[in-house]
C-alpha positions in Angstrom: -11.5 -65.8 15.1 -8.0 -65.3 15.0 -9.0 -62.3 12.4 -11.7 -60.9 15.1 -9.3 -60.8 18.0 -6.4 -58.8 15.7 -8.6 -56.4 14.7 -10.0 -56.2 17.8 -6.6 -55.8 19.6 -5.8 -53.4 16.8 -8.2 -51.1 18.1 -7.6 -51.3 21.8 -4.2 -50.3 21.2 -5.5 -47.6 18.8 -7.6 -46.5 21.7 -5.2 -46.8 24.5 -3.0 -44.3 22.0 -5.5 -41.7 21.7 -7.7 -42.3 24.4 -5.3 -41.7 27.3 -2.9 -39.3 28.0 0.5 -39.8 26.1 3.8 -38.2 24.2 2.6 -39.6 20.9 -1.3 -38.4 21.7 0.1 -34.6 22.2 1.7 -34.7 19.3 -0.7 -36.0 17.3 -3.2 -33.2 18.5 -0.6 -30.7 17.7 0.1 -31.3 14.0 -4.1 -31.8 13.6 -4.4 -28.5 15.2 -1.6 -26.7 12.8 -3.3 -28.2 10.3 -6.6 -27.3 10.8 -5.8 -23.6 12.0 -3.9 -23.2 8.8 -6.3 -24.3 6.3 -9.3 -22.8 8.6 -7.6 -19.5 8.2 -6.3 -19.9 4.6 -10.4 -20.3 3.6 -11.5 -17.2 5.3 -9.0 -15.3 3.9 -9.8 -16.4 0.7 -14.1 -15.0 1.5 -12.6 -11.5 2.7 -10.2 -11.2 -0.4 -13.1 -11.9 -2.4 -15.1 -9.4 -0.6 -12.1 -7.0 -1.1 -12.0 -7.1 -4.9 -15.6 -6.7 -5.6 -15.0 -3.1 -3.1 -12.1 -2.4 -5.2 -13.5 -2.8 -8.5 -17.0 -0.2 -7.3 -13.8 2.1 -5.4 -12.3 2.0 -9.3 -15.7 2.6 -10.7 -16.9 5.3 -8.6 -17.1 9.2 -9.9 -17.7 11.0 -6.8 -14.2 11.7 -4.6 -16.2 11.4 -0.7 -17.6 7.7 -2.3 -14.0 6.5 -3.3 -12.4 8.0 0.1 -15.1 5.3 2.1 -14.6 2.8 -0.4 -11.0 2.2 0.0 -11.2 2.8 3.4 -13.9 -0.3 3.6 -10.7 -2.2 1.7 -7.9 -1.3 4.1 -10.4 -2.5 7.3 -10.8 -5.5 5.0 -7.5 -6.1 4.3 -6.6 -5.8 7.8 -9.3 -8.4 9.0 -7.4 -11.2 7.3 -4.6 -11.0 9.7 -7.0 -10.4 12.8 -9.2 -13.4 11.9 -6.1 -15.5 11.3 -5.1 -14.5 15.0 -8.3 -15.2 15.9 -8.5 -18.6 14.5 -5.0 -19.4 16.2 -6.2 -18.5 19.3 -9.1 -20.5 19.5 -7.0 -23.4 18.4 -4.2 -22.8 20.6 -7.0 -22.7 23.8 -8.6 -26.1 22.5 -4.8 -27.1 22.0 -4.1 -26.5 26.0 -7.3 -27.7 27.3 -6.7 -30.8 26.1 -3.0 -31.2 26.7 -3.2 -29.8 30.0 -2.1 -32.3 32.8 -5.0 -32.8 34.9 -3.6 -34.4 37.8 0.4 -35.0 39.2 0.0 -38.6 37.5 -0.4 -37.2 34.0 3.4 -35.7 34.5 5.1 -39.0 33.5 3.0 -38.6 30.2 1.0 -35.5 28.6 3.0 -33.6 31.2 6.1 -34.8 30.1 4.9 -33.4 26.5 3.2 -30.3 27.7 6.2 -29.3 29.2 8.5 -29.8 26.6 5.8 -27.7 24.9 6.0 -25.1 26.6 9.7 -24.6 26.9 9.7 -24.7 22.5 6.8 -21.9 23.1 9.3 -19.6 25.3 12.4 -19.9 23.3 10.3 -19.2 19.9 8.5 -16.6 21.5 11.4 -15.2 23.0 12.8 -14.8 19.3 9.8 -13.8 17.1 7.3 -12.4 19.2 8.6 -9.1 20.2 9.4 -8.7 16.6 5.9 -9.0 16.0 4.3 -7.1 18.3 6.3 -4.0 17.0 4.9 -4.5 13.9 1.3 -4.9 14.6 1.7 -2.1 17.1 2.8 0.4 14.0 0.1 -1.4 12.1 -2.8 -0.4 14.3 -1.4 3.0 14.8 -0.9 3.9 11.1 -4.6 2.1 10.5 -6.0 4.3 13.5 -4.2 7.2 12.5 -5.5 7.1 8.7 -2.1 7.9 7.2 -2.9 6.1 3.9 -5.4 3.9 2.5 -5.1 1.0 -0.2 -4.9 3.1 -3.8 -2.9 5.5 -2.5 0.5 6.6 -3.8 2.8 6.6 -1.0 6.8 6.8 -0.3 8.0 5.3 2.7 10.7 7.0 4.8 14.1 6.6 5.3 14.3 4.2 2.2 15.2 6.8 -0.6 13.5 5.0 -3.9 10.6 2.8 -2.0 7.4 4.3 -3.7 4.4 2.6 -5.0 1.0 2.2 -4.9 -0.4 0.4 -1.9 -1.7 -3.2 -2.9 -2.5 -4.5 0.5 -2.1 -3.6 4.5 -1.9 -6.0 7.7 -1.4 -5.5 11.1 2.2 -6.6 10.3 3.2 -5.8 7.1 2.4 -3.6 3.6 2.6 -4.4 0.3 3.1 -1.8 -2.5 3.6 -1.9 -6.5 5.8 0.7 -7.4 5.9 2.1 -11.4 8.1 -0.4 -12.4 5.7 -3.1 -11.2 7.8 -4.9 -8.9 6.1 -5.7 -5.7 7.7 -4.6 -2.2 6.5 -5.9 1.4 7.4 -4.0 4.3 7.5 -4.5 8.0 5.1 -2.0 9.4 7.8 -1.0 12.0 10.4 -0.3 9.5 7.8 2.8 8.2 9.2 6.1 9.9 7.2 8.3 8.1 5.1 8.0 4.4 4.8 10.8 1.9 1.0 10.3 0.5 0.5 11.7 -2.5 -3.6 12.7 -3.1 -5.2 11.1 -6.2 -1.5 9.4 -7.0 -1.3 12.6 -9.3 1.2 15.5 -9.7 -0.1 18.8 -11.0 2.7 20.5 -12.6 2.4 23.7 -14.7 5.1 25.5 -17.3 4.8 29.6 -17.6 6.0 30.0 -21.4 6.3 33.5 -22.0 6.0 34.8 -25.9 5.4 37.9 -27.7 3.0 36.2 -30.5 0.1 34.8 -28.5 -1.8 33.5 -31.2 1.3 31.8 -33.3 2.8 30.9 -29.4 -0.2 28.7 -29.0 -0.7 27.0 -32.1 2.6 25.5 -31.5 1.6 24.7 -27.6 -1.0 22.5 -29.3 1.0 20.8 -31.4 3.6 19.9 -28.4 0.6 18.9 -26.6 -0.7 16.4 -28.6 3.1 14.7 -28.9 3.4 14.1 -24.9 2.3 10.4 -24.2 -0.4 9.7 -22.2 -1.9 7.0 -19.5 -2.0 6.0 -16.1 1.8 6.1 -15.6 2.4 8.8 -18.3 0.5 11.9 -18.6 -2.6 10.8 -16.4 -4.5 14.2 -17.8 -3.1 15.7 -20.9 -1.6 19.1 -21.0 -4.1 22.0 -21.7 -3.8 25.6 -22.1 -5.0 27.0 -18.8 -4.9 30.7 -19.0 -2.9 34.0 -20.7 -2.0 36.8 -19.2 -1.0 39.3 -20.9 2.1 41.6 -19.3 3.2 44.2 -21.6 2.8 45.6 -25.2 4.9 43.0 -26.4 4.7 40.3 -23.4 2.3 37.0 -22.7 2.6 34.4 -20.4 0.5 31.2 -21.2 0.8 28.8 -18.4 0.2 25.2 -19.5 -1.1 22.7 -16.6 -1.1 19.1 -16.9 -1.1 16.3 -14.5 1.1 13.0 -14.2 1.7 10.0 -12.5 4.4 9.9 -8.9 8.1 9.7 -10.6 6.5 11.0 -14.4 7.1 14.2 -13.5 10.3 14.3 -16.3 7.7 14.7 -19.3 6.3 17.8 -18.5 9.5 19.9 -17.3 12.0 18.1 -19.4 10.3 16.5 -22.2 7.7 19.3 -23.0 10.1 22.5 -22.0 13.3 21.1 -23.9 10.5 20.8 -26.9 9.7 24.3 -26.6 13.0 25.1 -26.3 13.6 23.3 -29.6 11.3 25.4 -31.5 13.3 28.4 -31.7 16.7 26.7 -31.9 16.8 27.5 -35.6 15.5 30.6 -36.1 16.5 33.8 -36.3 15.5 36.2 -33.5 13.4 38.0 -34.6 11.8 34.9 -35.4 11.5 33.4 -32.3 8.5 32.4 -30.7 10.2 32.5 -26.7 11.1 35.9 -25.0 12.5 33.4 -22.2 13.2 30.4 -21.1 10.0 28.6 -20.0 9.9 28.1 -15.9 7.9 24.4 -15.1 6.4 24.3 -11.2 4.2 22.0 -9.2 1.0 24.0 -9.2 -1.2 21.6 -7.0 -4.5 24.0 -5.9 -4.6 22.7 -1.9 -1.2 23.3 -1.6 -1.4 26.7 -2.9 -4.0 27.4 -1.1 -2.6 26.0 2.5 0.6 28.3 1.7 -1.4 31.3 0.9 -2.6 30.9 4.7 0.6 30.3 5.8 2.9 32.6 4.0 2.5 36.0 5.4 4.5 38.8 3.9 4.8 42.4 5.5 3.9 45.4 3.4 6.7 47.9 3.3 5.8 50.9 5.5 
């Protein structure tokens, strides 16, 4: 009996705890809550990141440009769902938090008042300090997002920081994550970004004008050079070709050479590939040389010349 009547007072007093209003209640409802918001959240994320990678793989696999533009696009809303469920699912949590700590009378103030209060007053001065910061951020978030100024798999470099480039991994209402070349990852507060430079396809179409008197012998060597320059997805991401000749005199050709390359690559086509033409007539006579002049490397990107062809207007001479 004595047994009985422990267990028995055991659970009254278990009861009385949780069944009425009380400091140790409120706190007990807290933590649960925390607990089960976190770990609600952490499990959705965890669906939407899975629905993220199988877009990103069929983004990666896709031929056609218009497919891969929606694709990523589709991975950037998805990517920025995680944060807005996780808002969600605090909100709901915080509402189920205050309806049940919320005095109900003036005689709950000695107790769940009490607590509720106190509450409260840790809200305000946490608030006070981390909120604003926040909202800044998801403000910039939701404009950039709204705005389209980049999407994830884009090659981006954020303004005013001088060597923050990268491809961008992932994108939140508060934050963005990139992987630059060297693969280091960088996170970002989303009001920190001033301005991004986006560069289409993450590739760099650069051309050199080599300009020769032996066309045939000129290119025969080009080939050779050609098949020396590494290449890859962070080297040459399309190998250097022979795009046209042009002949500009009896004795005079230009053959421009186009090739493409990874953000921050840029070095192996108008260092590496023009000092090795260079190096081809450093010991020769010349009468033997194959260079009339110094080969001239440019970015040759076809919208750009095409957007300064409307915009350059030059006056013919009267």
């Amino acid at each position: 009996m004595d047994a009985v009547n422990l267990f028995k007072n055991a659970g009254q007093e278990v009861f009385d705890l949780f069944g009425q209003a009380n400091p140790y209640r409120t706190i007990f409802i807290l933590i649960l809550s925390i607990a089960v918001a976190y770990y609600l959240s952490k499990l959705m994320a965890k669906l939407i990141v899975y629905i993220a990678q199988k877009v990103a793989v069929r983004s990666d696999t896709e031929s056609r440009e218009d497919r891969v533009v929606v694709l990523r696009q589709v991975e950037t809303y998805l990517s920025v769902s995680i944060a807005i469920m996780r808002v969600i699912i605090v909100a709901i949590i915080a509402y189920v938090l205050w309806r049940l700590l919320a005095p109900t009378g003036s005689a709950d103030l000695g107790g769940s008042g009490a607590a509720a209060i106190g509450a409260s007053a840790f809200f305000i001065v946490i608030a006070g300090q981390t909120l604003g910061i926040l909202l800044r951020d998801i403000t910039a978030g939701a404009t950039m997002i709204i705005e389209k100024w980049f999407k994830i798999g884009d090659y981006i470099k954020v303004e005013p920081f001088l060597d923050m480039t990268g491809v961008v991994e992932r994108m939140t209402l508060r934050s963005t994550k990139l992987r630059s070349l060297s693969g280091e990852v960088i996170w970002i507060h989303n009001q920190q970004i001033q301005a991004v430079h986006v560069t289409p396809r993450a590739l760099r179409t650069m051309a050199v004008d080599i300009f020769v008197h032996d066309r045939v012998a000129a290119e025969k060597a080009i080939d050779k050079l050609i098949k020396a320059v590494p290449t890859g997805p962070t080297m040459l991401a399309r190998p250097l070709r022979v795009k046209y000749a042009e002949r500009w005199g009896d004795d005079l050709w230009r053959i421009t050479v186009v090739g493409q390359t990874a953000p921050g690559r840029e070095w192996l086509i108008e260092k590496y590939f023009v000092n090795a033409l260079i190096a081809l007539d450093e010991d020769k006579k010349k009468a033997d040389r194959l260079l009339t002049y110094e080969p001239i490397a440019r970015f040759a990107d076809p919208i750009a010349d095409s957007k300064f062809k409307r915009a350059v207007r030059v006056k013919k001479d009267k």
